[in-house]
N, C-alpha and C positions, 0 to 999 in steps of 0.2 A: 164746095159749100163749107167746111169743116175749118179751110183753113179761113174762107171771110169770115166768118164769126169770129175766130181767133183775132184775126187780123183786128176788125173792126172793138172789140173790145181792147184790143192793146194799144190802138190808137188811142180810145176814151181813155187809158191807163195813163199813157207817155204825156197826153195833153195838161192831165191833172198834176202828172209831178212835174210835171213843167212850168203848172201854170198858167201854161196855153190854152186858152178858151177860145182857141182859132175856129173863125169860119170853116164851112167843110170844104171848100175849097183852098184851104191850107194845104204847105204841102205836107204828104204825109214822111211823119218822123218814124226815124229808127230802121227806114228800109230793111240796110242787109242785115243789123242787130235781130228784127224779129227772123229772116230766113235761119241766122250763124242756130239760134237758140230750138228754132222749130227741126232744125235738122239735125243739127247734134245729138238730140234726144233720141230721134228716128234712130242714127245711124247705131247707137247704142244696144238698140231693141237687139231681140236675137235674130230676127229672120237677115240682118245686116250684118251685124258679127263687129262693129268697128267701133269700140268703146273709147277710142282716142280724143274722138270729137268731141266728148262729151265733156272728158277729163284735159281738153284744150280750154275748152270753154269755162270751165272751174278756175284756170290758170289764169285767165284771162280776168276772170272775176276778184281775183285776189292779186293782182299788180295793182300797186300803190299807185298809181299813172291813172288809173283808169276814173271818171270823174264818177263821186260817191251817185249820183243820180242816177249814172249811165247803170252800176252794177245792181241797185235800188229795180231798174227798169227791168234786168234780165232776168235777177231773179224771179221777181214778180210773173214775168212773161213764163218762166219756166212752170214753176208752180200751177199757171193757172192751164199750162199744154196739159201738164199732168192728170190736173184734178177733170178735165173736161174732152180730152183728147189722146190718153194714155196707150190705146190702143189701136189707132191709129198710124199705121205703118209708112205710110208715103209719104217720101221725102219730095222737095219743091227743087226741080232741076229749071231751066231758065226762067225768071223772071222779067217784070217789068210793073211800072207806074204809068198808069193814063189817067188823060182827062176824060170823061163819058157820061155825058148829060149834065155837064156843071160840075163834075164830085169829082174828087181822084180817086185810082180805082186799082189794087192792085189785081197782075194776071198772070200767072204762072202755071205749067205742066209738073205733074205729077208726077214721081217716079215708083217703079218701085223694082223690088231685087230679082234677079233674073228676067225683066221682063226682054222677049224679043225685040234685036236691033231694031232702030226705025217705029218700034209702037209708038215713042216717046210717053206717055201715061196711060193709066187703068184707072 
């Protein structure tokens, strides 16, 4: 539940700096950008230990390459994991986009650290 809220507001977010006042059956933007930003954060936290990710993604944000909107987007996306999902520990291991009743829809498991081979989420 945690991360479609997230999800679903950063869609509303990416559509407005884009411009895109797309149908909901658009497809949705920013896929792996919103997982790269939802989990770098996680990996960050303590119960994970791996501050790399985070400060990859910082790297990432400040290459000249990158289009001003795209890093416009992440931070934005980062900011708003914080203010509403800060604690919040579970990282998003496989993902995927469907279609499901007219809407795209994303579905992904849960992870989190140390859990038992084979649980796949908590």
């Amino acid at each position: 539940m945690t991360l479609r809220v997230w999800v679903r507001d950063a869609v509303d977010f990416t559509r407005t700096v884009s411009g895109n006042r797309a149908d909901r059956s658009s497809k949705l933007p920013l896929g792996p950008e919103l997982i790269t930003v939802w989990n770098a954060q996680v990996m960050a936290m303590p119960r994970w230990g791996q501050p790399r990710f985070l400060a990859d993604l910082h790297e990432r944000m400040r290459d000249p390459r990158m289009p001003p909107e795209m890093v416009d987007a992440m931070r934005t996306l980062s900011q708003r994991r914080l203010e509403l999902f800060a604690n919040d520990g579970r990282a998003v291991g496989e993902w995927s986009v469907v279609m499901e009743v007219g809407e795209w829809r994303m579905r992904c498991d849960a992870r989190v650290p140390n859990a038992r081979p084979g649980t796949g989420c908590r």
